[in-house]
ROGUTI-515360 format. One record per residue (C-alpha): residue number from 1; residue in three letters; x, y, z. Coordinates in Angstrom, 2 decimals. Layout:
! residues N
n:res:x:y:z
NUM:ala:X:Y:Z
...
***
This chain:
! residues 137
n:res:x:y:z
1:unk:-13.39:2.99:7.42
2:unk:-12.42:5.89:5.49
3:unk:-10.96:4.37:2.33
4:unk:-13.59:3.05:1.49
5:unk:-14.36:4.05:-2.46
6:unk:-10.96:5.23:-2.83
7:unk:-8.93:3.62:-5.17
8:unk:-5.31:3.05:-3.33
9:unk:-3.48:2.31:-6.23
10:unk:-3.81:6.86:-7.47
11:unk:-1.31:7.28:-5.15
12:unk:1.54:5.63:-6.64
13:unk:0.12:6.43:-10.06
14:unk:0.48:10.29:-8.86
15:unk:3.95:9.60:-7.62
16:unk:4.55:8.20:-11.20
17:unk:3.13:11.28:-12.54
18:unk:4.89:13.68:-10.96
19:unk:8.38:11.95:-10.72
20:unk:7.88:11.84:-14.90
21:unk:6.56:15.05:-15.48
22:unk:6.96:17.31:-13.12
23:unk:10.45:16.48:-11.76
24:unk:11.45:14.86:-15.47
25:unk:13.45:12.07:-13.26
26:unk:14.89:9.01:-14.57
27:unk:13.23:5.66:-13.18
28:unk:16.49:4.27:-12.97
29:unk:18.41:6.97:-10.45
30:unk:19.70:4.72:-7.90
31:unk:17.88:5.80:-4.25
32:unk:20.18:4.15:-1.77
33:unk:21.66:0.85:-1.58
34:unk:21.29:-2.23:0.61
35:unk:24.46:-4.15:2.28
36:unk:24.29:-8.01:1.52
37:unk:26.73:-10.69:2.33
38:unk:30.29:-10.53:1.08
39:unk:30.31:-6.27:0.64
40:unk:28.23:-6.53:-2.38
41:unk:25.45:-4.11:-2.26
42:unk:21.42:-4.41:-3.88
43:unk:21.01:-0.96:-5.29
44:unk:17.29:0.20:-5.48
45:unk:16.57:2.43:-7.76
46:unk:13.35:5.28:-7.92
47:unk:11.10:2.03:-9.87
48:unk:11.67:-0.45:-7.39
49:unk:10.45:1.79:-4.85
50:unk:7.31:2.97:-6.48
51:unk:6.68:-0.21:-7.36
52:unk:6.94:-1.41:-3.99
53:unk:4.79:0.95:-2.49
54:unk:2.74:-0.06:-5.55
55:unk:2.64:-3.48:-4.15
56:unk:1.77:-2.53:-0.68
57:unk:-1.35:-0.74:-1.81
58:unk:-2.40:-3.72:-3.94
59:unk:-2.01:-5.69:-0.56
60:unk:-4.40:-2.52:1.06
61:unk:-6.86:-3.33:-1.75
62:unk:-7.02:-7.36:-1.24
63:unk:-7.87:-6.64:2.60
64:unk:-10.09:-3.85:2.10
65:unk:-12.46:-6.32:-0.63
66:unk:-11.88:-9.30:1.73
67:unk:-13.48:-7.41:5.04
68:unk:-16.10:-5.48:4.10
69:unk:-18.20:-5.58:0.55
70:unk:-17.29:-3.24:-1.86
71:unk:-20.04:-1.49:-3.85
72:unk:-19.94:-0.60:-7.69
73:unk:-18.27:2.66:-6.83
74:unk:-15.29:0.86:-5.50
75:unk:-15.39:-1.16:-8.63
76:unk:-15.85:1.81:-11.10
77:unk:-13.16:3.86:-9.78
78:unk:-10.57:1.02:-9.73
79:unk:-11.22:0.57:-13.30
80:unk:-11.16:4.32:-14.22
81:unk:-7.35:3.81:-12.59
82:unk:-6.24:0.73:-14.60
83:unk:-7.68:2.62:-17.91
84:unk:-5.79:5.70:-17.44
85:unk:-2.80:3.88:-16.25
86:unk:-3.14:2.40:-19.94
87:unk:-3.87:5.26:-21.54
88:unk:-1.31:7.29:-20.45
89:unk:1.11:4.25:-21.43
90:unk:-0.39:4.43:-25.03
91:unk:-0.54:7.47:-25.62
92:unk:1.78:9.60:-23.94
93:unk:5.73:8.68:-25.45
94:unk:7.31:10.24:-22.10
95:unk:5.42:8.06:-20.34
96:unk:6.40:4.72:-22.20
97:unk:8.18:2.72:-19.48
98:unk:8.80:-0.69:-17.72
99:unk:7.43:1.12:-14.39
100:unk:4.66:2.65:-16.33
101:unk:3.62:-0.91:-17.39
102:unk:3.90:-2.66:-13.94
103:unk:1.77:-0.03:-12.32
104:unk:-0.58:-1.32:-14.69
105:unk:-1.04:-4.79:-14.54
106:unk:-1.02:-3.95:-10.69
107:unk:-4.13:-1.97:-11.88
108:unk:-5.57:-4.77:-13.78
109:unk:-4.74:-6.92:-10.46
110:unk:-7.00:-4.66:-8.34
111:unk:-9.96:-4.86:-10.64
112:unk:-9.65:-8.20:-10.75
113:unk:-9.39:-8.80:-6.84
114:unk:-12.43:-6.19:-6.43
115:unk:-14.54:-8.60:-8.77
116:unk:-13.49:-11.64:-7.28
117:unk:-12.91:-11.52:-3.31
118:unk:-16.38:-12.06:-1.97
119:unk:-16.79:-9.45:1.51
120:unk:-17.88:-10.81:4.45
121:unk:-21.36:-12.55:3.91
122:unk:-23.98:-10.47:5.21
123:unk:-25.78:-10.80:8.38
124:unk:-28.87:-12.67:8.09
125:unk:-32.06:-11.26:10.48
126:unk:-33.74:-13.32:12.46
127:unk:-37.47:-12.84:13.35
128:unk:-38.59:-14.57:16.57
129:unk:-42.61:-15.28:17.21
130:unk:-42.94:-13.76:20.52
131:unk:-46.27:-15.93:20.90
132:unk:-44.35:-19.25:19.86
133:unk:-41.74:-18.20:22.68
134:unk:-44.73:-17.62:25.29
135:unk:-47.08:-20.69:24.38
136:unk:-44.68:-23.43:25.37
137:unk:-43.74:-22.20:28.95
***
């Protein structure tokens, strides 16, 4: 697979980035809208999307650490994500939103699912005695 040791959760973390700073966007700009019963309408706003794509990679994460085991680079990078998703919420005052935060504890969520889901258990080897095999028939 070619995720593997690729932490899925950058990618909505750069789309944070550059909807901040680059395009200096408001979280709460109002995307499109979605009809519900009645003619009332659920707006969804730049956030809810990020954080929904957010959500989907989290999703990625959990199936990628429950199929196949993920080694300490998996684990290291994930981490280096959550921290700078932190940092950044610290220490950077443009950056000091509800969105910001989310992302983060999704972060936290990953690191914690990459330490916890066990992969699949590993294939065991089995030797057989070729003489045993001959000697009883």
């Amino acid at each position: 697979m070619y995720l593997i040791a690729f932490p899925l959760l950058l990618i909505p973390f750069a789309l944070y980035n550059m909807i901040a700073f680059l395009l200096s966007l408001p979280f709460t700009d109002t995307l499109f809208s979605i009809p519900l019963l009645e003619g009332r309408r659920l707006p969804v706003t730049t956030s809810d999307v990020l954080l929904a794509i957010a959500m989907l990679m989290i999703w990625l994460e959990a199936v990628k650490a429950s199929r196949m085991r993920k080694g300490i680079t998996d684990h290291v990078l994930s981490f280096l994500v959550f921290a700078a998703m932190v940092a950044e919420l610290v220490l950077m005052p443009r950056a000091t939103t509800p969105t910001l935060m989310l992302l983060a504890v999704l972060g936290f969520v990953d690191v914690v699912i990459g330490l916890s889901v066990k992969g699949p258990p590993k294939q065991q080897e089995v030797a057989v005695d070729e003489s045993y095999h001959h000697d009883r028939y």
